[in-house]
C-alpha positions in Angstrom: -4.6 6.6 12.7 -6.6 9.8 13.9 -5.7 9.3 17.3 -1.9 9.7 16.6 -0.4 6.1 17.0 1.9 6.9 14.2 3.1 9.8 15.9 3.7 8.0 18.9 5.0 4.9 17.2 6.6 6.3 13.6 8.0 3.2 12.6 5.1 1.4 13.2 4.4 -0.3 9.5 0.4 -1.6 8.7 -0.3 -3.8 5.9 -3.4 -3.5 4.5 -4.8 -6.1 1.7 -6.9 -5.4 -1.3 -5.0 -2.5 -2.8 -5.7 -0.4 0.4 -9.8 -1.9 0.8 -10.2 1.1 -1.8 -9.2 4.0 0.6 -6.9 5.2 -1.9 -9.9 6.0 -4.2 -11.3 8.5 -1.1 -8.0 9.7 -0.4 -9.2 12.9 -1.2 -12.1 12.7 0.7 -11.2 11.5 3.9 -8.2 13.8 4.2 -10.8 17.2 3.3 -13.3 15.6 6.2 -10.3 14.8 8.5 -8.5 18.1 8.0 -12.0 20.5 8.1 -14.2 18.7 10.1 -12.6 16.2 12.5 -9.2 18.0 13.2 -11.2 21.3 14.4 -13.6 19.6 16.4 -10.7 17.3 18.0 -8.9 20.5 18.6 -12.1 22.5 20.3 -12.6 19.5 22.7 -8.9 19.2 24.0 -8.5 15.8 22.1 -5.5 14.1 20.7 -5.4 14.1 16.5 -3.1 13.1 14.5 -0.5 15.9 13.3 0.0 14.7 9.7 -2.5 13.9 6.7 -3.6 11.2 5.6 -1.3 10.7 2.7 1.7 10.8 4.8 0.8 8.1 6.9 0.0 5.8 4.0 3.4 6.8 2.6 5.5 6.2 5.9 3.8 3.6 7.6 1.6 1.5 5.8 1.8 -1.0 2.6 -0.9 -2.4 0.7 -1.1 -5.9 -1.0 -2.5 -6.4 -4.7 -4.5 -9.6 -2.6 -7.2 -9.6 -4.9 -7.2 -7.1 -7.3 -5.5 -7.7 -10.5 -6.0 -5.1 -12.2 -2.9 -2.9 -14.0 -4.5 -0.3 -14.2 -5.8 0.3 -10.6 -2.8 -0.7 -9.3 -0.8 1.9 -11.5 -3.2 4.4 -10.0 -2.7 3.5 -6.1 1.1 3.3 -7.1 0.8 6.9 -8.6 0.1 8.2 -4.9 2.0 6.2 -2.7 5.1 4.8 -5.5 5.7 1.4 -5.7 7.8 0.8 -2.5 4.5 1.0 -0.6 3.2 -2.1 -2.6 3.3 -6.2 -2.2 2.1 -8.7 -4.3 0.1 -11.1 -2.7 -2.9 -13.8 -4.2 -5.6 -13.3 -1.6 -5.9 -17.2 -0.8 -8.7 -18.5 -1.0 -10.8 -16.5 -2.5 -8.5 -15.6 -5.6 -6.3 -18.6 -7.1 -2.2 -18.5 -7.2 -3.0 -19.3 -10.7 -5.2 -16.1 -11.3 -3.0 -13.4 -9.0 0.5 -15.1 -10.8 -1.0 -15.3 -14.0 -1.9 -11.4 -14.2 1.2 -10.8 -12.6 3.6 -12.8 -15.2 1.2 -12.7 -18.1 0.8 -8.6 -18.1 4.8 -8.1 -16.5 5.2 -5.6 -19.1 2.5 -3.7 -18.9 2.7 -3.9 -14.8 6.8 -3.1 -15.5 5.3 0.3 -17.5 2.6 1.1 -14.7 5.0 0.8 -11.8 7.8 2.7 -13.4 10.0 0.3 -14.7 11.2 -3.7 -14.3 13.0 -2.9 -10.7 9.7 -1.2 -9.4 7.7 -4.7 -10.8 11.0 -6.9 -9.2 10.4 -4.7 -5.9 6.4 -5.3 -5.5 6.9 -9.1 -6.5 9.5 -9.5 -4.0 12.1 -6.8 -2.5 9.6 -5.4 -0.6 8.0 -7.8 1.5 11.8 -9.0 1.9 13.0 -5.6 3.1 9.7 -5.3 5.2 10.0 -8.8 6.5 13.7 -8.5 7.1 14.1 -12.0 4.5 17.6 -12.8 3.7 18.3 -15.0 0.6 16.5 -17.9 0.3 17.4 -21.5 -1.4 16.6 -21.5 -5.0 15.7 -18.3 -5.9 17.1 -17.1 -8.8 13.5 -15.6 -10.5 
């Protein structure tokens, strides 16, 4: 990301599991060591750097998965910074059950409805957005 491939490529799109392998949490973090220390240093040595933050990337060109992590309230906090069109529901097979990840999903819809924003934001992580991501037409069957 540092080294500008989503400058070069913007519509480049990165899916990264586990609610964002907690990067969102250091958001903050990385972007105040990226933007005072690494982006200075790059710039005194003649190299390449990105020319956008951190958060802009996440919010243009990469998605993150629930894979894992089914928890409402974390997942209202990553959608908080990057909105719910930046999210997928996904299991994380095998190492979390379809059972579990569908089960949290279904069994707390309303509370994941309130945390998202509303039942077209929880439609759109279930499904609308890997489908517009994916380029997936209709499918046989599906009328959930």
């Amino acid at each position: 990301m540092t080294n500008g491939v989503f400058d070069r490529f913007p519509k480049l799109k990165v899916i990264v599991g586990h609610l964002g392998e907690h990067i969102p949490f250091d958001f903050w973090r990385i972007n105040h060591w990226l933007e005072e220390v690494e982006r200075p240093l790059a710039a005194k040595a003649g190299e390449v750097f990105c020319q956008k933050n951190i958060y802009h990337y996440f919010q243009n060109n990469i998605y993150l998965t629930t894979s894992g992590h089914f928890s409402t309230i974390t997942l209202q906090y990553v959608a908080s910074y990057l909105g719910p069109e930046r999210l997928l529901f996904s299991v994380d097979y095998p190492y979390e059950t379809i059972e579990n990840g569908c089960g949290w999903w279904d069994g707390d819809a309303e509370s994941i409805q309130k945390a998202l924003g509303g039942k077209k934001a929880y439609y759109d992580v279930g499904r609308e957005n890997a489908k517009k991501l994916f380029k997936l037409g209709p499918y046989h069957g599906c009328d959930a």
